[in-house]
FIVO-97860 format. One record per residue (C-alpha): residue number from 1; residue in one letter; x, y, z. Coordinates in nm, 2 decimals, padded with zeros to 4 digits. Example, Ala and Ser with C-alpha at 12.3 -4.5 7.8 and 13.67 -1.06 7.14 Angstrom:
BEGIN
+-----+---------+--------+--------+--------+
! num ! residuo !      u !      v !      w !
+-----+---------+--------+--------+--------+
!   1 !       a !  01.23 ! -00.45 !  00.78 !
!   2 !       s !  01.37 ! -00.11 !  00.71 !
+-----+---------+--------+--------+--------+
// end
This chain:
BEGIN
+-----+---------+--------+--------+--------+
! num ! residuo !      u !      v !      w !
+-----+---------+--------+--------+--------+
!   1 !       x ! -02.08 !  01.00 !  00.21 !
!   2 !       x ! -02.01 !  01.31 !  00.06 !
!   3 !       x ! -01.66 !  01.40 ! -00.08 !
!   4 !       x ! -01.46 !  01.02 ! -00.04 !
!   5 !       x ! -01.45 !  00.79 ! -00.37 !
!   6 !       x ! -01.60 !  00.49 ! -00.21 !
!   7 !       x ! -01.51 !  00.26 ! -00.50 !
!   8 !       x ! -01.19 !  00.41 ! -00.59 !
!   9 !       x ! -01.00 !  00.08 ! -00.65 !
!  10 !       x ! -00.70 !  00.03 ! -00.35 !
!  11 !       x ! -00.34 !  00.04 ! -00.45 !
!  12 !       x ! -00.19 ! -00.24 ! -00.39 !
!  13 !       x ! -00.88 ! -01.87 !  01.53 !
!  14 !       x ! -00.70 ! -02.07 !  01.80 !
!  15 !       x ! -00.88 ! -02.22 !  02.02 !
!  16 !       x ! -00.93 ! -02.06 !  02.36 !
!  17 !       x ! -00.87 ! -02.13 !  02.72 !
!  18 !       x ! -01.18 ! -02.22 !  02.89 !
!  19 !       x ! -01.36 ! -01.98 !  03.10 !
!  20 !       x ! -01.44 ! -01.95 !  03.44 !
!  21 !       x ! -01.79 ! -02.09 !  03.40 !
!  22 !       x ! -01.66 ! -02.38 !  03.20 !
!  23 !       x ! -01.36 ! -02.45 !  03.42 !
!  24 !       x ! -01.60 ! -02.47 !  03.73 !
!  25 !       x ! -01.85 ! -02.67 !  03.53 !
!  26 !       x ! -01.54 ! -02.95 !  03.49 !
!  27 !       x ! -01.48 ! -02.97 !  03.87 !
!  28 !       x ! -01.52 ! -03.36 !  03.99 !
!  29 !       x ! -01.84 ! -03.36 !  04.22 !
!  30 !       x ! -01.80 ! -03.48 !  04.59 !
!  31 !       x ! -01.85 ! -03.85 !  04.61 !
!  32 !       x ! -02.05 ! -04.04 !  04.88 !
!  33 !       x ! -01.75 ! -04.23 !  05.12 !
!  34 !       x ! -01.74 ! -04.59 !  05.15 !
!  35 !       x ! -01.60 ! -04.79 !  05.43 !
!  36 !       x ! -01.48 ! -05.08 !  05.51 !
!  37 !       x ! -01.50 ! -05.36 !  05.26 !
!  38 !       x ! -01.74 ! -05.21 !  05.04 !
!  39 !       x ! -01.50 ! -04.94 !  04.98 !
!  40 !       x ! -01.22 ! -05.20 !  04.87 !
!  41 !       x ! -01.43 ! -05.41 !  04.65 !
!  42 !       x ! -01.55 ! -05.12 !  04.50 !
!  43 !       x ! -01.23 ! -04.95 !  04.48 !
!  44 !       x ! -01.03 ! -05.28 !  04.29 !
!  45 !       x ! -01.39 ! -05.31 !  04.06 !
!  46 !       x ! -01.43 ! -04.96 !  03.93 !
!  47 !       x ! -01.06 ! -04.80 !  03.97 !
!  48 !       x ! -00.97 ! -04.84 !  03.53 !
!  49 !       x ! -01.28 ! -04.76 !  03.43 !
!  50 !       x ! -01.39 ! -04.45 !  03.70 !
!  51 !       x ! -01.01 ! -04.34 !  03.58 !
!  52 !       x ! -01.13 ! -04.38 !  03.23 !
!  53 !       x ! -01.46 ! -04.19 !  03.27 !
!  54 !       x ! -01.31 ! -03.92 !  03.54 !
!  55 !       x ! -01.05 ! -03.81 !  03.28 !
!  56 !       x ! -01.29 ! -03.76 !  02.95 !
!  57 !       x ! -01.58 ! -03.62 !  03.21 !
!  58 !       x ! -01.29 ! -03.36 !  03.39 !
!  59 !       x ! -01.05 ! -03.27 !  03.09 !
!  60 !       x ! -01.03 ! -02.90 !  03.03 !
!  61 !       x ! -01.31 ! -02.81 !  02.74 !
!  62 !       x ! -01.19 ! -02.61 !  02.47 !
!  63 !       x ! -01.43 ! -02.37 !  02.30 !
!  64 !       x ! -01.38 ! -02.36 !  01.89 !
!  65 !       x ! -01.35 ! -02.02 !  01.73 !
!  66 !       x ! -01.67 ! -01.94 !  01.54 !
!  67 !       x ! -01.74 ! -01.74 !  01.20 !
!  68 !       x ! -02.01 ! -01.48 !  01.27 !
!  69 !       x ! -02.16 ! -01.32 !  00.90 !
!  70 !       x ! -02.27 ! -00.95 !  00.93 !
!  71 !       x ! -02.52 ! -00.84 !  00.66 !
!  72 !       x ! -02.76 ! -00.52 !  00.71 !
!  73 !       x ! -03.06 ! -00.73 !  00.52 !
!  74 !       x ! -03.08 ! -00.99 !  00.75 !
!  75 !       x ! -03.12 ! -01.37 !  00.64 !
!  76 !       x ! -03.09 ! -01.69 !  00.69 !
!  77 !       x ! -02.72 ! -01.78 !  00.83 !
!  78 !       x ! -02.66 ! -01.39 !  00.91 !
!  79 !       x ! -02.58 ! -01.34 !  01.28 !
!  80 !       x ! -02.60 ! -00.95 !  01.33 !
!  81 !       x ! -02.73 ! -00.67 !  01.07 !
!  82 !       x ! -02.46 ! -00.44 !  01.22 !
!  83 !       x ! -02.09 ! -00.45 !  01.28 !
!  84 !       x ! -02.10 ! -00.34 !  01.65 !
!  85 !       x ! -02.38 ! -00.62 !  01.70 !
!  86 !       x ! -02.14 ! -00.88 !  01.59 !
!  87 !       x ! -01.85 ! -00.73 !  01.78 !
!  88 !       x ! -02.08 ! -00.73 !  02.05 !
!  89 !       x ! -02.15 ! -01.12 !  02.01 !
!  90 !       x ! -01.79 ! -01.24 !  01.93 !
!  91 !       x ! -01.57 ! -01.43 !  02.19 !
!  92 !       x ! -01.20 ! -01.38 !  02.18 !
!  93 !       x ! -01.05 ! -01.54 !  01.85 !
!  94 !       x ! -01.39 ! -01.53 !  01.66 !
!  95 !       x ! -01.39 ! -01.43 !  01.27 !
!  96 !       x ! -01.67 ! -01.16 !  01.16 !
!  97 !       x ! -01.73 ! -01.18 !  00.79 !
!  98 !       x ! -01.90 ! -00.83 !  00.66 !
!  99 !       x ! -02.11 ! -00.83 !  00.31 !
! 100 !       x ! -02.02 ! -00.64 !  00.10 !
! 101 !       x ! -02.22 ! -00.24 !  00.16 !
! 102 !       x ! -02.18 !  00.09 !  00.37 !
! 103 !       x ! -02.19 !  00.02 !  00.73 !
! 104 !       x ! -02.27 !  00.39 !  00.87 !
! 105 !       x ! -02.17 !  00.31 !  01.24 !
! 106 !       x ! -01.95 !  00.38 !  01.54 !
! 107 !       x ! -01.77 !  00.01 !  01.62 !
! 108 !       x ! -01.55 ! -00.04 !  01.93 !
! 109 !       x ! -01.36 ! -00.35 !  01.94 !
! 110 !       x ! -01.32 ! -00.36 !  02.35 !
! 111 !       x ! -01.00 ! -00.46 !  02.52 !
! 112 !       x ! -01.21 ! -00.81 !  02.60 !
! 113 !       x ! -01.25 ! -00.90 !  02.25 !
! 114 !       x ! -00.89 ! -01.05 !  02.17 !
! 115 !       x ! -00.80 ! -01.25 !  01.86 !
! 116 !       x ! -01.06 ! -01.11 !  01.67 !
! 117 !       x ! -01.04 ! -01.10 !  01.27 !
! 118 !       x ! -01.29 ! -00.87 !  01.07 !
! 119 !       x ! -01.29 ! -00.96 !  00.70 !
! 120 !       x ! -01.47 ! -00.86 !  00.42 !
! 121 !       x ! -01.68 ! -01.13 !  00.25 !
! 122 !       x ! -01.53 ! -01.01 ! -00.09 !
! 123 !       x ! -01.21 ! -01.01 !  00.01 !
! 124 !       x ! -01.22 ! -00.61 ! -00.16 !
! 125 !       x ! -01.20 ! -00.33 !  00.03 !
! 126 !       x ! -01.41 ! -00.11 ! -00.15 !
! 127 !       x ! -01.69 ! -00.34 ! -00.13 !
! 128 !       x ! -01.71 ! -00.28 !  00.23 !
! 129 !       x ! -01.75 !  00.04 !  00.44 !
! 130 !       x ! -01.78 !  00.09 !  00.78 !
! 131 !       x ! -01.76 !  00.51 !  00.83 !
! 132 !       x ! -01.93 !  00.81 !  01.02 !
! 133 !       x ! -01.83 !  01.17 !  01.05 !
! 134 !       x ! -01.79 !  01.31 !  01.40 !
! 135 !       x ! -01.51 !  01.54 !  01.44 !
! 136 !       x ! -01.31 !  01.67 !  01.73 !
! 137 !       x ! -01.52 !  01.96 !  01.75 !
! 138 !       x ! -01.87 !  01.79 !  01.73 !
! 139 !       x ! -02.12 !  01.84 !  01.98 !
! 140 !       x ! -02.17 !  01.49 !  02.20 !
! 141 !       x ! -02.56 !  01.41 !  02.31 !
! 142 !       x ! -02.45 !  01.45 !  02.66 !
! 143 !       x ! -02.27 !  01.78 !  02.64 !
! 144 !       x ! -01.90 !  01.87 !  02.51 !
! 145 !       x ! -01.69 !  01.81 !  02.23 !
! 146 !       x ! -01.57 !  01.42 !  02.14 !
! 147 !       x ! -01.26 !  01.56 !  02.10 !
! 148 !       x ! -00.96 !  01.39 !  01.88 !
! 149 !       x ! -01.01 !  01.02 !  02.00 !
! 150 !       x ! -01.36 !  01.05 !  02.04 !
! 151 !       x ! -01.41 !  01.11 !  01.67 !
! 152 !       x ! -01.30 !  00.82 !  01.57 !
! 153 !       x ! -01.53 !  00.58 !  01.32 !
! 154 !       x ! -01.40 !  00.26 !  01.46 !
! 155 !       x ! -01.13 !  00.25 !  01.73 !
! 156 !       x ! -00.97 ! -00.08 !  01.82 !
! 157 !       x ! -00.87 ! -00.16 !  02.18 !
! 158 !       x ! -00.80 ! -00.54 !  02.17 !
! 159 !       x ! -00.48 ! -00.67 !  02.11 !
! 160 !       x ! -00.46 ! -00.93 !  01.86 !
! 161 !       x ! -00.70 ! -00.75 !  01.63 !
! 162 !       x ! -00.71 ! -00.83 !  01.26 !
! 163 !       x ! -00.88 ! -00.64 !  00.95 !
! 164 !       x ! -00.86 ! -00.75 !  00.59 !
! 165 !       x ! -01.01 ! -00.60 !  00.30 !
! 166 !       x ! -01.20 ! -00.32 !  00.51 !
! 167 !       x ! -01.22 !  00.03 !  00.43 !
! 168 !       x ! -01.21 !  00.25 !  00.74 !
! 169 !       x ! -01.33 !  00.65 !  00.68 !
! 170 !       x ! -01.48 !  00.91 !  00.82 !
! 171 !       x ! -01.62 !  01.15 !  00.60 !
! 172 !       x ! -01.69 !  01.47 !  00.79 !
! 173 !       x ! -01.56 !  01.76 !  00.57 !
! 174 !       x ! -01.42 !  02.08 !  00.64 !
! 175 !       x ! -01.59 !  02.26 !  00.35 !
! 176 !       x ! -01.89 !  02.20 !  00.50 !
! 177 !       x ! -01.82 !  02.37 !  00.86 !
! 178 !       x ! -01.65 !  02.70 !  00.79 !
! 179 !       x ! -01.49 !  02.85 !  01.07 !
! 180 !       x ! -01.55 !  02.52 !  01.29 !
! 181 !       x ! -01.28 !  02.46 !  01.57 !
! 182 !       x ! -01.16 !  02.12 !  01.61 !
! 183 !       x ! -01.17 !  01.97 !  01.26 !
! 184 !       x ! -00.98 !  01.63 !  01.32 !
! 185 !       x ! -01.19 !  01.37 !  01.24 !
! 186 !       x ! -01.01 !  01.03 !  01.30 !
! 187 !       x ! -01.12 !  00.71 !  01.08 !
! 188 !       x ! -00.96 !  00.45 !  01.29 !
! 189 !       x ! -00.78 !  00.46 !  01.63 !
! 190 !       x ! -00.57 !  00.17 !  01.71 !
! 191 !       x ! -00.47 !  00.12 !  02.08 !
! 192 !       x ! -00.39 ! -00.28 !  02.07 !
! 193 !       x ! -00.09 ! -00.45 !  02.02 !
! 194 !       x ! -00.06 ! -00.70 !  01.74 !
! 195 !       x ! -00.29 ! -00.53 !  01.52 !
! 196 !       x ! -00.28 ! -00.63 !  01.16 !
! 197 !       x ! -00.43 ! -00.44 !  00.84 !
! 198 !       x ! -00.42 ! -00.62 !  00.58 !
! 199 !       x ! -00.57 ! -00.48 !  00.23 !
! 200 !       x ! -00.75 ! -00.23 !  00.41 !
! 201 !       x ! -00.86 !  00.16 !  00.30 !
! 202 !       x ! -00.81 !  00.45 !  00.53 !
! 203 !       x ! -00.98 !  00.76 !  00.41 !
! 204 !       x ! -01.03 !  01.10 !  00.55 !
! 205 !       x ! -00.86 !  01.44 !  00.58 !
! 206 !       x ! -00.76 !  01.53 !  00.95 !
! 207 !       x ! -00.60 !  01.29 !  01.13 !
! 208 !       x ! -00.75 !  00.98 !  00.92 !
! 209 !       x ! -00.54 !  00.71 !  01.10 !
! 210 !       x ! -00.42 !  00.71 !  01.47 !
! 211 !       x ! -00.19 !  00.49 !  01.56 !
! 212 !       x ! -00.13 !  00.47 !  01.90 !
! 213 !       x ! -00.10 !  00.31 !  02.19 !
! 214 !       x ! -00.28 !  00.21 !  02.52 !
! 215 !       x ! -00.05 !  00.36 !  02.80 !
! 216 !       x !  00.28 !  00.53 !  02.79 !
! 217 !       x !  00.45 !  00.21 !  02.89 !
! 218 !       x !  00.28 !  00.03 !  02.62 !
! 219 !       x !  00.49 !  00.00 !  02.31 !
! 220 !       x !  00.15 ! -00.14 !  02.09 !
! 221 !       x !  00.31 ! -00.32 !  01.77 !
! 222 !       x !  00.07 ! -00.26 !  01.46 !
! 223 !       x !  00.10 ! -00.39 !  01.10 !
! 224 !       x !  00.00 ! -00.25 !  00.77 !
! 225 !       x !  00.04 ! -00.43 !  00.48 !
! 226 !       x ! -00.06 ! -00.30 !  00.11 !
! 227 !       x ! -00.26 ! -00.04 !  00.28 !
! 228 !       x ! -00.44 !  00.25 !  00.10 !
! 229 !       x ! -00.41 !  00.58 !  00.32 !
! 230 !       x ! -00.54 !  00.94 !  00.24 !
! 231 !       x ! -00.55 !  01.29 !  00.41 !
! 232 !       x ! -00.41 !  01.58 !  00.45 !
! 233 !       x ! -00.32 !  01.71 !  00.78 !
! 234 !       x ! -00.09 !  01.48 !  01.00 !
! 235 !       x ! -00.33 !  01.18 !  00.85 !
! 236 !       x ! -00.07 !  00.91 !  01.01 !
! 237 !       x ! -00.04 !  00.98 !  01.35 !
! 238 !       x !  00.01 !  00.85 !  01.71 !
! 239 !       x !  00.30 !  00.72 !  01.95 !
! 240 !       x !  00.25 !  00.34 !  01.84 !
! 241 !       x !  00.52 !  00.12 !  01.71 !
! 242 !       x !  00.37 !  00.09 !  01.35 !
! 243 !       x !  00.51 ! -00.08 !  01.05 !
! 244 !       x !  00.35 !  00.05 !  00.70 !
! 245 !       x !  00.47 ! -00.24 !  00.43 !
! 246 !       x !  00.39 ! -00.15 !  00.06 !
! 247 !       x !  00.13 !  00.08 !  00.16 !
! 248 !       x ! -00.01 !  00.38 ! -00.04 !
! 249 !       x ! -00.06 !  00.75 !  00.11 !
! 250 !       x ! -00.24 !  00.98 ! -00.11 !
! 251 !       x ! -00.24 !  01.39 !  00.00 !
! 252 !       x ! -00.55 !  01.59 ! -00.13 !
! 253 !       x ! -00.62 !  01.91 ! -00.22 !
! 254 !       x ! -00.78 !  02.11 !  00.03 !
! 255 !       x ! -01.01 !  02.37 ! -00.06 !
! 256 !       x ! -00.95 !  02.63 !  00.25 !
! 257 !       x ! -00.62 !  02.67 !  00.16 !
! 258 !       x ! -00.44 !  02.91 ! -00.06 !
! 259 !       x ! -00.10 !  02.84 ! -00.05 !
! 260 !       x !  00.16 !  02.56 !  00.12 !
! 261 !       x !  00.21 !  02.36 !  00.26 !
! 262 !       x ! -00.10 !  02.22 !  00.28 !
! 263 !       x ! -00.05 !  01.97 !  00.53 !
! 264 !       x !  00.15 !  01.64 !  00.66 !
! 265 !       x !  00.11 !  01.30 !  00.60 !
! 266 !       x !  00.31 !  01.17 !  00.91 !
! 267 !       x !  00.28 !  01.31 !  01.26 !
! 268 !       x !  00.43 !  01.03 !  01.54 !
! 269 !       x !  00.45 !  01.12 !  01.89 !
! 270 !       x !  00.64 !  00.83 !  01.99 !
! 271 !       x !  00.72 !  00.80 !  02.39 !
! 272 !       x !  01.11 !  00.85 !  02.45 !
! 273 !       x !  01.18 !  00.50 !  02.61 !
! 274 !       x !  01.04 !  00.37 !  02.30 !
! 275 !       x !  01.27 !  00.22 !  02.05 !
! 276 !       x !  01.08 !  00.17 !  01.77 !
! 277 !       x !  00.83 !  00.43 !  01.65 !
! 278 !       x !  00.68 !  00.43 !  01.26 !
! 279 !       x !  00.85 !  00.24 !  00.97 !
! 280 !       x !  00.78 !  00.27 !  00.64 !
! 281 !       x !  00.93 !  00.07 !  00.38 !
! 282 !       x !  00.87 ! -00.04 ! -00.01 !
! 283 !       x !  00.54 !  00.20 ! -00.02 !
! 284 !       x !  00.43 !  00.49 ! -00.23 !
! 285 !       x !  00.34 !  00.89 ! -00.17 !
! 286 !       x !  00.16 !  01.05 ! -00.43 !
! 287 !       x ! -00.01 !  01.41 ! -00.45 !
! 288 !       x ! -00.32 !  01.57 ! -00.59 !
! 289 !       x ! -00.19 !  01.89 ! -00.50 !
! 290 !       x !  00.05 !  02.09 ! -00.70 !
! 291 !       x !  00.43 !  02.04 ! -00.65 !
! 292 !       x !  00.57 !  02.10 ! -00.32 !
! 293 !       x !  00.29 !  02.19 ! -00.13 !
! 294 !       x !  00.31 !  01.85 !  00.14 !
! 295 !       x !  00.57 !  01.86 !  00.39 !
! 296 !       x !  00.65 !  01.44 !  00.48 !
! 297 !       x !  00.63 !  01.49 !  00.86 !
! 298 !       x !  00.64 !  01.69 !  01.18 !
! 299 !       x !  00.64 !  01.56 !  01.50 !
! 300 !       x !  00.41 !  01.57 !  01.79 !
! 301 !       x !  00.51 !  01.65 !  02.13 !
! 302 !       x !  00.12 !  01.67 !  02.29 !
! 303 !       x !  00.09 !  01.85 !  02.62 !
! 304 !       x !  00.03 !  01.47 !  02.79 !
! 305 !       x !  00.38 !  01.36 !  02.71 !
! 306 !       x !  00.59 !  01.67 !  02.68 !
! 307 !       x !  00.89 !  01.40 !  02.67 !
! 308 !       x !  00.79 !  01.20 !  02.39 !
! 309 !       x !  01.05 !  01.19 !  02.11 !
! 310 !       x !  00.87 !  01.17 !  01.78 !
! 311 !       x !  01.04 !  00.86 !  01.51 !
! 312 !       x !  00.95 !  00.82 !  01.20 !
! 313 !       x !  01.17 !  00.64 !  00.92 !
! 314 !       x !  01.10 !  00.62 !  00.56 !
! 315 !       x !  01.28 !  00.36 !  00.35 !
! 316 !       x !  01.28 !  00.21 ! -00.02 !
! 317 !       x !  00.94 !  00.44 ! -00.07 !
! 318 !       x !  00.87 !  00.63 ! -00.39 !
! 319 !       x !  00.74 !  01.01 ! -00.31 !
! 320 !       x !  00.59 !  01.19 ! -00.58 !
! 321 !       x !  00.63 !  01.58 ! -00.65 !
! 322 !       x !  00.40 !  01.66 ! -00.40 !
! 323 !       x !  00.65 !  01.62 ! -00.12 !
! 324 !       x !  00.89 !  01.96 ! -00.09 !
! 325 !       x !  01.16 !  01.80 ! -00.15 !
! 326 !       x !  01.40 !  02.10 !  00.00 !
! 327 !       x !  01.21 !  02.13 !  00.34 !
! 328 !       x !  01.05 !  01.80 !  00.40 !
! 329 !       x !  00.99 !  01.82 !  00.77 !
! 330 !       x !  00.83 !  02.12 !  00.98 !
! 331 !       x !  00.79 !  02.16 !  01.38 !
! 332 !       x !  00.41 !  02.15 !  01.50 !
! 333 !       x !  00.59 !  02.35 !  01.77 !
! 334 !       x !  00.92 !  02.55 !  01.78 !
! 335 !       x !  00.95 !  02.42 !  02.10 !
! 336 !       x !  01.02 !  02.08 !  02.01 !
! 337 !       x !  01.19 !  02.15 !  01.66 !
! 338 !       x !  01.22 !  01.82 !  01.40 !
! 339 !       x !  01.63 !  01.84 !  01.43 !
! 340 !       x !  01.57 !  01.69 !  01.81 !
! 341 !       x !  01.33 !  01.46 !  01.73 !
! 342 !       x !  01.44 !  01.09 !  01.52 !
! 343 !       x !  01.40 !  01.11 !  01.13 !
! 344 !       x !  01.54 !  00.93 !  00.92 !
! 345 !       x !  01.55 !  00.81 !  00.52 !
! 346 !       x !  01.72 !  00.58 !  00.36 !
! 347 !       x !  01.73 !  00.50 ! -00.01 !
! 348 !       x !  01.40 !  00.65 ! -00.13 !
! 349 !       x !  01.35 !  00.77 ! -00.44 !
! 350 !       x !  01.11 !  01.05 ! -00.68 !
! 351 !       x !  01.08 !  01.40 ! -00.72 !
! 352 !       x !  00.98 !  01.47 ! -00.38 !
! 353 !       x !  01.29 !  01.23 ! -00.25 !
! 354 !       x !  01.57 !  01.48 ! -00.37 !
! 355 !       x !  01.80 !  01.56 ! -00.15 !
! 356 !       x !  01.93 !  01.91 ! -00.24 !
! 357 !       x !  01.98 !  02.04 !  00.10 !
! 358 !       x !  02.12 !  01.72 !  00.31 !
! 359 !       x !  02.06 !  01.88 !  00.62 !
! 360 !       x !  01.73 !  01.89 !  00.57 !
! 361 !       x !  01.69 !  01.53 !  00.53 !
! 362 !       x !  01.92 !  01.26 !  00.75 !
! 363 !       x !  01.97 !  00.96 !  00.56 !
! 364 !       x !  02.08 !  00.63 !  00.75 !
! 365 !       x !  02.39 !  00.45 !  00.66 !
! 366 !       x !  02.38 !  00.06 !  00.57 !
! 367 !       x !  02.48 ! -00.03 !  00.87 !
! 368 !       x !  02.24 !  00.15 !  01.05 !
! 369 !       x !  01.95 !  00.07 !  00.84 !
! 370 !       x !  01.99 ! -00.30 !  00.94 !
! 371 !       x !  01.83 ! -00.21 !  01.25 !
! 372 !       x !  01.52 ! -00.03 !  01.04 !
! 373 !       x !  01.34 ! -00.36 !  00.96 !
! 374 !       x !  00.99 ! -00.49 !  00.99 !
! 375 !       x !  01.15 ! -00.81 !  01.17 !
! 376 !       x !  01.30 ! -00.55 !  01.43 !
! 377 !       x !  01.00 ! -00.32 !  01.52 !
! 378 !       x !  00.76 ! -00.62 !  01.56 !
! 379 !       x !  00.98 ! -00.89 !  01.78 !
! 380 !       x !  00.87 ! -01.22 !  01.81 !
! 381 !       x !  00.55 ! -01.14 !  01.68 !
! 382 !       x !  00.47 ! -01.28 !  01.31 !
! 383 !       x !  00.20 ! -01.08 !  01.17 !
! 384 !       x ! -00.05 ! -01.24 !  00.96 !
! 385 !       x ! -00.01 ! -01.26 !  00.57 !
! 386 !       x ! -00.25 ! -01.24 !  00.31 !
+-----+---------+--------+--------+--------+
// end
């Protein structure tokens, strides 16, 4: 766990449908015929109360959402020593409590696991850890390179997903693989919609948090709320529609480099026939590096979408000197330069917030921001709160 400060402290189920097996188990059973008047007395005799009986014995069974406790020691009431096991053993809409400790593991929360709320028993993220340290680069047991996705610590493919008070990290470092090719080494990849974070840490350097998306056509809606992010290249990434609310994004020194910048925090690749691409509003960007060495964003056109129209809008947010505040955004490409692309401020504030070239950094009007709100990227969806 070399290099990430575990215990730095973080700035600021319905019941299902049943299933198949039920709903065949609650099938009335073929009855024996009766004729003549046998089958009238019986019928006048029995009618209320068979009524009675058919409709408890035949209603539709509901299965309760259970609370599954994850602790590596074992124990009486635990349910799985690891958090993949009790992924593994959840139905839809099940809670998974985590004890607090370091949970060195790959997790996959699969596209069949809806509903699903992981929560740390203390309620703080840095009790809890769940992290590993494969990189884009890293050699997979069967051959090749896990490349960007593949890195990922824990990646979430279920929509409905919920995390609170989690830290999510992968702490494979640079400094210790000079020269290496592919050195993005993603914490979390989100891919559901309705995805909430709530109180959660993010920590790496490359590419710590993907949000994203499963499809092109799928315009996944993902929630962040007082959320504690770090990197330093393109660390908030992906083509999802994600709303960062009074979150936290820390940029830290990097040791390879000489000079600026030395990276990005924000690198969205949002599809074009997407409306609403990242927001971030009421949060804070601070630096550990010296003034002027972070550009804010640059956008990401990959080679699998070459149509994609990267948006990113920061609002109400605090940036520290650690921003260049004359040439906030860069091109990852000069093909696809940041002018074309849809950024926007509005109202921000801080040494790395002044605006001494206005070219350099569009600013929404009033009107316009009206249409920048958490309550217009996520819908009709009301995240949860807490």
């Amino acid at each position: 766990m070399s290099g990430l400060p575990w215990h730095r402290s973080p700035e600021p189920s319905p019941e299902q449908a049943p299933t198949s097996a039920e709903r065949t188990s609650a099938r009335p059973g073929r009855r024996a015929l009766l004729t003549g008047a046998a089958a009238t007395a019986a019928a006048l005799a029995l009618a209320p109360a068979a009524g009675v009986r058919a409709a408890e014995q035949h209603a539709p069974r509901t299965r309760k959402a259970r609370t599954l406790r994850v602790d590596p020691s074992g124990g009486a009431g635990v349910d799985a020593t690891t958090v993949q096991g009790a992924i593994d053993a959840a139905s839809s809409g099940d809670t998974i409590t985590l004890a607090p400790g370091t949970y060195r593991e790959i997790v996959t929360v699969p596209s069949s696991k809806t509903n699903l709320t992981l929560a740390s028993q203390s309620g703080q993220a840095t009790d809890t850890v769940i992290v590993y340290n494969n990189s884009a680069g890293t050699t997979k047991p069967g051959g090749g390179t896990y490349g960007t996705s593949g890195s990922a610590t824990v990646t979430v493919q279920a929509d409905g997903f919920t995390a609170r008070g989690i830290t999510f990290a992968n702490d494979w470092l640079r400094k210790d693989h000079p020269g290496w090719s592919g050195t993005q080494a993603v914490a979390i990849l989100v891919k559901g919609d309705r995805a909430a974070f709530l109180n959660c840490r993010f920590l790496g350097h490359q590419d710590t948090l993907y949000a994203d998306s499963a499809s092109l056509s799928t315009f996944a809606r993902q929630y962040f709320k007082n959320c504690y992010v770090e990197g330093d290249v393109d660390f908030v990434f992906g083509r999802g529609t994600a709303v960062y609310d009074g979150c936290h994004f820390h940029t830290l020194v990097r040791t390879d480099l000489s000079g600026a910048p030395f990276g990005f925090v924000f690198a969205p690749s949002t599809a074009v026939a997407n409306p609403h691409g990242y927001l971030v509003i009421n949060s804070t960007i601070t630096s550990a590096a010296p003034a002027g060495y972070y550009k804010l964003a640059r956008p990401w056109v990959p080679s699998s979408d070459t149509t994609a129209r990267p948006m990113l809008t920061v609002r109400e947010t605090d940036m520290d000197q650690g921003i260049d505040a004359k040439t906030p955004y860069a091109n990852m490409s000069d093909s696809y330069p940041w002018q074309n692309q849809r950024f926007a401020e509005y109202h921000n504030t801080g040494a790395g917030a002044q605006i001494s070239v206005p070219a350099n950094r569009p600013q929404l009007t009033d009107s316009q921001a009206s249409q920048y709100t958490k309550a217009v990227y996520l819908g009709s969806w009301t995240p949860p709160s807490g």
